[in-house]
N, C-alpha and C positions, 0 to 999 in steps of 0.2 A: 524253254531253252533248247537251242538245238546244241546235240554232243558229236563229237566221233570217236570210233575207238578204233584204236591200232592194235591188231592183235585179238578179235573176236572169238577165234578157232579153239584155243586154247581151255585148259579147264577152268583157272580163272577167267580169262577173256569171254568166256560161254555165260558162267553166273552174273559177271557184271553186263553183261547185254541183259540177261533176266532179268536184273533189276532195275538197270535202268528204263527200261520200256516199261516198267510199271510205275516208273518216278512219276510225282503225281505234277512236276515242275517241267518235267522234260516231253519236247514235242515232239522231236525228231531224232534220229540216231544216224548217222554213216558210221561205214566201216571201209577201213584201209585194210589193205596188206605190204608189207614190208618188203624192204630189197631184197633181193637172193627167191621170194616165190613167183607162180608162174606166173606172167600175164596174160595168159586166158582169161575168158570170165567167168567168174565165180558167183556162186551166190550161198551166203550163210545155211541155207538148205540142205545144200547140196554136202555140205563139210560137217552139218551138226543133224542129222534124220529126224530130232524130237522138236529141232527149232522150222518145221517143214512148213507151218504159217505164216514165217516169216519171210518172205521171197526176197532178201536184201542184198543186191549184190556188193562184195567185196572192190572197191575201186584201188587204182595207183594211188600211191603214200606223195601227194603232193603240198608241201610246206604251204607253201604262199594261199590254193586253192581252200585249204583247211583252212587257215587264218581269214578267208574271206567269207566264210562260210558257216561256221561254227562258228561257239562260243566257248569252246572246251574241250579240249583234246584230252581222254584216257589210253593209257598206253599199256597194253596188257601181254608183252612179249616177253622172251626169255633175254634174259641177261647177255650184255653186248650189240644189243639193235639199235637200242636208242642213244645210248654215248654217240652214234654215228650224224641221228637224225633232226637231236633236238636243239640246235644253237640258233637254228631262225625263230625257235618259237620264243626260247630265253632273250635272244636279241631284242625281239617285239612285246616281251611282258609279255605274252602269253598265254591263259591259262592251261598249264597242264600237269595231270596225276599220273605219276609214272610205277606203277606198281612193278616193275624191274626193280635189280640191285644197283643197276649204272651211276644213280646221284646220290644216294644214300652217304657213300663215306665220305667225307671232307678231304681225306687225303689219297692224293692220286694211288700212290704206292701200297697202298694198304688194301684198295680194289684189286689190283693188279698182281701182288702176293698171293689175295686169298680166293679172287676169281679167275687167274690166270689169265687176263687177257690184257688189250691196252686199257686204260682210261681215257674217261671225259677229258678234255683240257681242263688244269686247276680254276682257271677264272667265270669255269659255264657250272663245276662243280660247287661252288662259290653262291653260286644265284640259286640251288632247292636246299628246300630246310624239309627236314627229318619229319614225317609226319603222323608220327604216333597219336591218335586224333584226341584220347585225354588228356591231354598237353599239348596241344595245338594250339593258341590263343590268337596269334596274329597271321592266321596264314597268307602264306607268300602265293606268286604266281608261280612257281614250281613246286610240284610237292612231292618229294622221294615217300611213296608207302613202302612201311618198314614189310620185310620180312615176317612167316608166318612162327617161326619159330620165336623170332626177338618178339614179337607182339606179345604173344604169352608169357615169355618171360619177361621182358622188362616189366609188364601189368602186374603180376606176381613178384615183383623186386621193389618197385619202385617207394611204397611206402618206407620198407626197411632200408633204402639206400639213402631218398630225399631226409628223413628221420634220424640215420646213423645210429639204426639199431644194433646192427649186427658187426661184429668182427669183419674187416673188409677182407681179409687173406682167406675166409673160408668158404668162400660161396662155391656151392655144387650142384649140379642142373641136371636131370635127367628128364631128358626131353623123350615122348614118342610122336609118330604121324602116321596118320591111312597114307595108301601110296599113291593115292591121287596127290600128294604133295609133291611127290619125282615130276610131276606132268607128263603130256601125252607120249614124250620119246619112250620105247621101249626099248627096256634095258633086261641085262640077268637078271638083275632083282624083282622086277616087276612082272616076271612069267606069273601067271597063279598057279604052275604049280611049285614055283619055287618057294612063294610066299604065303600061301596057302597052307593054315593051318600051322606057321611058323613065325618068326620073330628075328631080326637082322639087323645089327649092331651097325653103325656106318659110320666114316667121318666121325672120330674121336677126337674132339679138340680142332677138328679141325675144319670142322664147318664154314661156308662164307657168310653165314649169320651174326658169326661171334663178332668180329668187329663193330659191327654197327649196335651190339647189342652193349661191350665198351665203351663205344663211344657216346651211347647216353648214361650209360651209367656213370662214369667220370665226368660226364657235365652233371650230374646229383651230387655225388662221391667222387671228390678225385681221390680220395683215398684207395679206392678199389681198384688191386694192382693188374689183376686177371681174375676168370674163373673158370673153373673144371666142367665140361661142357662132352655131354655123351648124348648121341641120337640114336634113334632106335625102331625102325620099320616095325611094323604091326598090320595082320592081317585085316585092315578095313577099310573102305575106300575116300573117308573124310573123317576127320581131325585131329587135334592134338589133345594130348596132356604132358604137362610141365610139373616136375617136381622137383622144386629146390630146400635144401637143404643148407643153413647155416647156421654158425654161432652166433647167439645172441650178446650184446654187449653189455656189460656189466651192471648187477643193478633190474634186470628188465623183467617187466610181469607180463602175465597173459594179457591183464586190462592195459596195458599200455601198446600193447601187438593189434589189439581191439582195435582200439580208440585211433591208431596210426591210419591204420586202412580205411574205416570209417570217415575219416577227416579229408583222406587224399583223394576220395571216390562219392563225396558227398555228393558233388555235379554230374555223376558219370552217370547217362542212362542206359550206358553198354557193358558196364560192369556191376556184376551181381557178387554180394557177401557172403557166405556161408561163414558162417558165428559158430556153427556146430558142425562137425563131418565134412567130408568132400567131394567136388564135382566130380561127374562123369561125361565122357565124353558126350553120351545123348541127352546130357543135360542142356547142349548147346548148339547139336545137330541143326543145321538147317537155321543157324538166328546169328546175329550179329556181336551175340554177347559172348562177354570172358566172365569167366564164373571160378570166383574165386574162394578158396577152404584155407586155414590156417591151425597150425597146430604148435604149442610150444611144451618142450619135455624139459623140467629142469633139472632131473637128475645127468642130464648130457649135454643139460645147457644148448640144447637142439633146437631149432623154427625151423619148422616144415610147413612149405608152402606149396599146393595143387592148383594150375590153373589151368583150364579145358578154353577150346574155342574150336572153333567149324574151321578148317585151314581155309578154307576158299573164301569164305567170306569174312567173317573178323581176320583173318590172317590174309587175305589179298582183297576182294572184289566189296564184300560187306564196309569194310574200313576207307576205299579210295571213293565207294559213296556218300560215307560217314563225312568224309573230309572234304569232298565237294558240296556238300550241305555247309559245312562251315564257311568253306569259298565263298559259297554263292548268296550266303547268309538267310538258307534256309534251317527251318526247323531241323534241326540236329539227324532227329529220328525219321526225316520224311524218306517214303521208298525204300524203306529196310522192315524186315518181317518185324513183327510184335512179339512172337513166339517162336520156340523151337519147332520142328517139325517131330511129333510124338504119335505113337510111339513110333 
């Protein structure tokens, strides 16, 4: 197959060129760049010094020419490019994985609250479905990939929510990320001497994750009214860990916490169990998997749940491959590592 991708430059935009040039299904690759950069020419070389084999130049972002051309559009920019650029592709059925936050929410006003900018029109937002790839069954010709933070947590929720293990009022999430999750703009936060050897609370509640991260989880649980949702920089340059924290529902044993997980990830060859103790993040460095640890305290009637993932790849570039496997109705695991990178 031949692909293209919009948005190359980028940290995700960088891994997913990695990996797709090593898909064992994909021939070819173009690259776009998007309105607002220059039109000089570019070549992916010149923007990335480790991709210097790659002599690939960056061309004008032309609708019609992609669709004649390719067979699948990846979209690896930041937030508010694509709401702009993608109604020809939706128009025309399409295929495209749009690893932004532009199509993810269903409703216009809830993008626009929580990413402050305008929205997709309701009818183009209408045509991508959410693309959590363990839950993916019929995927469509648009595919919104979830956010790196919601991936881990909903992966980490989802038994106890599809289940209705837990008390829906108490769910509590304490998320961390490397700061290669901010991307390349450099911000305060992102100096290494600011962050260096320190630790940065940000966006309390008020993440543009959470929505989308509600809005599956009320399609499992509508009962689940909100939840407490804390992020937290950390001195490293890739991944997460997710630990949530809730009440377990009346009645509930370890072996029934077990057997949930078990059951809902039976299929899953990108999520891993831990039955005893918990992931770390280099448990998942460098691989496409979530690795998940669970704990339950009955003197506090407490589940604690740890989930790690690699943010670039399970959490953007690993997972919009994952899901174009599904598209394409390859093998699920084709072109994504087998292993972490260790140590």
């Amino acid at each position: 197959m031949r692909v293209g991708i919009l948005g190359a430059t980028g940290y995700s935009g960088a891994v997913l060129f990695s990996l797709l040039k090593q898909h064992p299904q994909v021939t070819e690759i173009d690259l776009y760049g998007h309105e607002g950069q220059s039109t000089a020419r570019r070549l992916l070389a010149d923007e990335i010094p480790a991709f210097s084999n790659a002599a690939l130049p960056i061309v004008p972002f032309v609708p019609q020419d992609i669709m004649a051309t390719t067979d699948c559009l990846f979209c690896a920019t930041p937030a508010g490019i694509t709401k702009n650029l993608m109604e020809p592709f939706i128009a025309q059925n399409f295929p495209v994985i749009d690893l932004s936050g532009d199509y993810r929410l269903k409703d216009p006003t809830q993008y626009e609250k929580w990413y402050h900018k305008k929205a997709a029109p309701s009818h183009l937002l209408k045509e991508a479905e959410y693309g959590l790839s363990e839950f993916l069954t019929h995927p469509g010709h648009y595919i919104a990939n979830p956010g790196c933070y919601a991936t881990a947590t909903l992966l980490g929720l989802a038994p106890l929510a599809l289940k209705k293990l837990i008390e829906p009022t108490s769910i509590i999430v304490d998320a961390k990320s490397g700061i290669s999750g901010a991307g390349k703009k450099l911000s305060a936060t992102s100096h290494y001497t600011f962050i260096n050897e320190n630790a940065c609370l940000y966006k309390i509640n008020e993440h543009q994750h959470i929505p989308e991260i509600m809005q599956q989880l009320q399609q499992w649980n509508a009962a689940i009214p909100a939840i407490q949702f804390t992020t937290t920089l950390i001195p490293i340059t890739r991944g997460i860990m997710v630990t949530i924290y809730a009440k377990a529902a009346a009645g509930l044993t370890a072996t029934q916490i077990q057997a949930a997980y078990a059951q809902v990830y039976a299929q899953s060859p990108f999520v891993r169990l831990r039955n005893h103790g918990f992931p770390t993040i280099q448990d998942v460095k460098g691989s496409n998997y979530c690795d998940i640890g669970y704990n339950y305290n009955p003197k506090t009637n407490t589940i604690t749940v740890v989930a790690t993932i690699d943010n670039l790849l399970k959490g953007a570039a690993g997972q919009a491959v994952q899901n174009f496997n599904k598209l394409s109705g390859f093998t699920e695991t084709a072109g994504l590592p087998e292993l972490p990178s260790f140590p």
